[in-house]
N, C-alpha and C positions, 0 to 999 in steps of 0.2 A: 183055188186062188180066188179070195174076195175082187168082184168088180168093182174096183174104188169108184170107176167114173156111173155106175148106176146110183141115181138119186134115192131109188127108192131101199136102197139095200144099203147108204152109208147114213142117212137120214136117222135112222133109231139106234144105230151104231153113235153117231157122236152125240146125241140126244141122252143116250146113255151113261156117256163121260161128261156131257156139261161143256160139250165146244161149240163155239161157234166162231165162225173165221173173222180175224180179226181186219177191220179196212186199216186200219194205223199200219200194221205189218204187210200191207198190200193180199193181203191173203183170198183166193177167188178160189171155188169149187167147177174146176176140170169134167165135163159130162158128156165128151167125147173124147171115145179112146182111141181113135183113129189118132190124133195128136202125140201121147206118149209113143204110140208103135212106132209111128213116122221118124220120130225126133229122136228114138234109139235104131232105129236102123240108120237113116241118113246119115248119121253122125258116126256110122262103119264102127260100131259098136260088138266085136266078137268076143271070143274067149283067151283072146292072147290082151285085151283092154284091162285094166284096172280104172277105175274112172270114180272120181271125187264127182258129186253133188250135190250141190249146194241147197238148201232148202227143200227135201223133201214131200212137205207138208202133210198129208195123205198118206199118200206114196205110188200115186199112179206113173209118174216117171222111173221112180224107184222098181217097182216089179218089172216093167220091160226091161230095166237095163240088168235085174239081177239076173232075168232068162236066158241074156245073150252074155255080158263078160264074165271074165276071169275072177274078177274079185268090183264090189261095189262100197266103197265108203259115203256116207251122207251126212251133211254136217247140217243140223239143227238148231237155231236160238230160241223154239220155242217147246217148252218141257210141258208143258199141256199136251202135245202132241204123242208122249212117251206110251199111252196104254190103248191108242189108235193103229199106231207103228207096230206094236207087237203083234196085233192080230195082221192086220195088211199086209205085212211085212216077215213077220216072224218066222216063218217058213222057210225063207231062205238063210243056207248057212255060207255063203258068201258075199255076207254085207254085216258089216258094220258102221255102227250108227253114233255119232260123237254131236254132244250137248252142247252148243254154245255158239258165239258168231265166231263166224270164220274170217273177219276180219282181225280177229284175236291169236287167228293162227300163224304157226310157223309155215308156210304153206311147201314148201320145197321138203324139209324135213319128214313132215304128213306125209306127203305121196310115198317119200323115198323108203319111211316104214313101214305105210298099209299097201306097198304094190310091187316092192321090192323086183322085180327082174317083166315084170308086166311094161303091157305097153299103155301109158299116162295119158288119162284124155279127163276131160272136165264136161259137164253137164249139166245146165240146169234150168230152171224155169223161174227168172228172175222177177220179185216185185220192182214193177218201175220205179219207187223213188229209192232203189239204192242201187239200180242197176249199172251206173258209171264205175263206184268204188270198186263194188267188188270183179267186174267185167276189167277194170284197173287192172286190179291185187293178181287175178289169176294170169293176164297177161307179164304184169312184173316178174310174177314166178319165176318163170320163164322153164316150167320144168314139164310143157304138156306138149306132147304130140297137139293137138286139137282142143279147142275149147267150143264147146255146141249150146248154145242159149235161146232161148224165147224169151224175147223182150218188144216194148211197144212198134211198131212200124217203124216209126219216125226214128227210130231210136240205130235198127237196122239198117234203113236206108242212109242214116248221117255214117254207120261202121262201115259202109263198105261203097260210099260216095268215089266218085271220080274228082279231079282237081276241074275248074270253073262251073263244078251245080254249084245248086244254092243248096242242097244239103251238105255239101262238103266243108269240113272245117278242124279244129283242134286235134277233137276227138278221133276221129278219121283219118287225121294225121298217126299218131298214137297208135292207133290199133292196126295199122295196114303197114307200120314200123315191125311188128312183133309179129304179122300174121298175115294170110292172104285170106280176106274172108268174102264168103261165098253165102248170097242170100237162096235160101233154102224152098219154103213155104210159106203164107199167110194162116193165120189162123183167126176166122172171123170172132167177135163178141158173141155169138150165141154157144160158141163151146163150154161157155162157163155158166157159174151162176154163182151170184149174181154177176149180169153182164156186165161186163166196161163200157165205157162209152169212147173206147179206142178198138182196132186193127191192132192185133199182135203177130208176131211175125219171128219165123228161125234163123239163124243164121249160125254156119260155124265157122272156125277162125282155125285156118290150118298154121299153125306158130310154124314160123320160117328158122330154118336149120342153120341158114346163115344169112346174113343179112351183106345185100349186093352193094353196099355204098360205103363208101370210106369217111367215116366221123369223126373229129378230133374229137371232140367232146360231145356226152350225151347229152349231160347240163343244158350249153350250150344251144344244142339243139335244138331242144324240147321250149326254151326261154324263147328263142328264133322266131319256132313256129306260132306259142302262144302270141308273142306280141305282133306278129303277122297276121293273126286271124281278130286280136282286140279290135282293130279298125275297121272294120270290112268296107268294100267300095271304096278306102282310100289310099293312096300312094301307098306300096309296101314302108317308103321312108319317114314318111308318119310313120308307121306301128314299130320302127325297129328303134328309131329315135328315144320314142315313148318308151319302149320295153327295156331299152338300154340306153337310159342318160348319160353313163359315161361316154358314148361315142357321141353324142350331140347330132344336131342333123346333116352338121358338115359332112362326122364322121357316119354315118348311115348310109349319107347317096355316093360316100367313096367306097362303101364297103360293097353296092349293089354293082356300081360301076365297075371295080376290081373283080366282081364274081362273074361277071358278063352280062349283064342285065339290062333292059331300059329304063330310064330315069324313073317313066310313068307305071313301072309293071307293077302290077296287084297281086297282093300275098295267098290271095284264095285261088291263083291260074298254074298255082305253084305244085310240082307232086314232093315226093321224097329227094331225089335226085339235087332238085333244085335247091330244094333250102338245105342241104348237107352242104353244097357248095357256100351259101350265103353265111349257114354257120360254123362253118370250117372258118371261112375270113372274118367273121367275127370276133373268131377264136384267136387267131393268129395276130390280129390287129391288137387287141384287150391285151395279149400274151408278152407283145412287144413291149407295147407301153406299161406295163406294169401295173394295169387296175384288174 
C-alpha cells in the first residue's frame, strides 16, 4: 500500500499526472498519517460499517477506512484525480469511487444501494468553504448512524457549542437537532502542506434515533431559531418580530410570554427544548389566525 501521506513518494506520482492541488477546491496535502488512522478509528469504523466519503482526494482517509469497513463508497468532483486513485486506491475491492458533487446526489438512495443491510456512517475531510452545505445535506439525509469530519476549529467548536457561548448559534442549533456531536481531536497546520493558516479539528455527529422534544412544525422551527440568533445580544422579541412580521411585536412578546419566558430573555441562552416550545406557539398562534 502506497504511503499517500509521504511527500517524497507522492511528489513524482502527481508530477507525473500533471496535478497539483487546487486552493479554489480547498485542496491541502495531508503528511501526517497519524490523522487518517485516528479519524477511522475514532469514528468506530469496523467491518459491519459501509461509509460514504466525501472527497477523497488522494485517498489517505480512503485507505484507512477501506482496511477497517465492510464496504467504502467515495464520492469525488474532481476527475483529474481519477489515475491517482487508481494506484492509491486501486487495490481495494471494497470501495467504490462515484465522479461528481455529492451535492448532486440523491443521498438516502446512494447509501441504501452501495451499503444495502451495512451499518451507514459518513466520513470526511471537508474543504472549509463548503463545509456548512454539505455537513447540512448529510445531516438532512438523515440515513447515517454517524457522521465523522475534519473541518476548521472554529467551525467544530460552533457544531458542538453549548447555549449562552459565544460560539453557540444557528448552526449549532441545527446540528445537535439531528445529532449529538462529540469534539474528537485537534489537528495542527503543520499536518498539511501547504499549511493553513487555521487549527483543524474532528468531530463526529452520532445522528440521534429519536429526537426527545415534541415539534409541531420543523419549518417553524428552524425559522424560530434563525430569526433568534439574526440579533444577537438583543431581546429574543426583536429577532422573532423581525423573522416573523406577521406576528408584529405585540404578537412576539405574547408568544414568549405564552411559552413561559421573560420579556428580556435572549435567543442565544436558549437550548433545543426551549425554542421547540417558542415555536410550537408560534405554530399554533399563525395556525389560528390563519397566515
Amino acid at each position: 500500500m502506497i504511503d499517500v501521506c509521504d511527500i517524497q513518494v507522492m511528489k513524482p506520482l502527481l508530477s507525473e499526472h500533471g496535478f497539483h492541488f487546487s486552493k479554489a477546491k480547498g485542496q491541502n496535502f495531508l503528511i501526517a498519517p497519524w490523522v487518517p488512522q485516528s479519524i477511522a478509528e475514532q469514528a468506530g469504523v469496523d467491518a459491519t460499517a459501509g461509509v460514504l466519503e466525501i472527497g477523497p482526494g488522494v485517498g489517505p482517509l480512503t485507505q484507512q477506512l477501506c482496511l477497517r469497513a465492510g464496504k467504502v463508497c467515495a464520492v469525488e468532483v474532481d476527475e483529474r484525480l481519477k489515475p491517482i486513485l487508481d494506484i492509491t486506491v486501486g487495490e481495494f475491492d471494497n470501495l467504490d469511487i462515484l465522479w461528481g458533487d455529492v451535492l448532486k446526489q440523491d443521498i438516502p438512495a446512494l447509501v441504501s444501494r452501495e451499503f444495502g443491510s451495512l451499518r451507514p456512517m459518513a466520513c470526511a475531510n471537508l474543504p472549509y468553504y463548503i463545509t456548512t452545505p454539505i455537513l447540512t445535506a448529510l445531516l438532512e439525509a438523515d440515513c447515517f448512524d454517524s457522521v465523522t469530519v475534519m473541518v476548521q476549529k472554529e467551525v467544530a467548536m460552533r457544531i458542538a457549542a453549548k447555549p449562552g457561548t459565544a460560539d453557540y448559534g444557528a448552526f449549532s442549533v441545527f446540528c445537535q437537532y439531528y445529532a449529538e456531536p462529540e469534539l474528537l481531536f485537534d489537528v495542527p497546520p503543520h499536518c498539511f502542506l501547504p499549511q493553513p493558516k487555521v487549527t483543524s479539528a474532528v468531530v463526529t455527529l452520532r445522528v440521534r434515533k429519536a429526537r426527545p422534544w415534541e415539534i409541531a412544525d420543523e419549518d417553524t422551527f428552524f425559522r424560530a431559531v434563525r430569526a433568534s440568533f439574526a440579533m444577537r445580544r438583543k431581546k429574543l422579541s426583536n429577532g422573532l418580530a423581525s423573522g416573523f412580521p406577521e406576528l408584529g411585536k405585540a404578537g412576539a412578546a405574547e408568544v414568549i410570554e405564552c411559552a413561559g419566558f421573560d420579556a428580556n430573555v435572549r435567543g442565544e441562552t436558549l437550548g433545543i427544548p426551549e425554542f421547540a416550545r417558542i415555536a410550537n406557539e408560534i405554530f399554533r398562534r399563525l395556525e389560528r389566525e390563519g397566515k
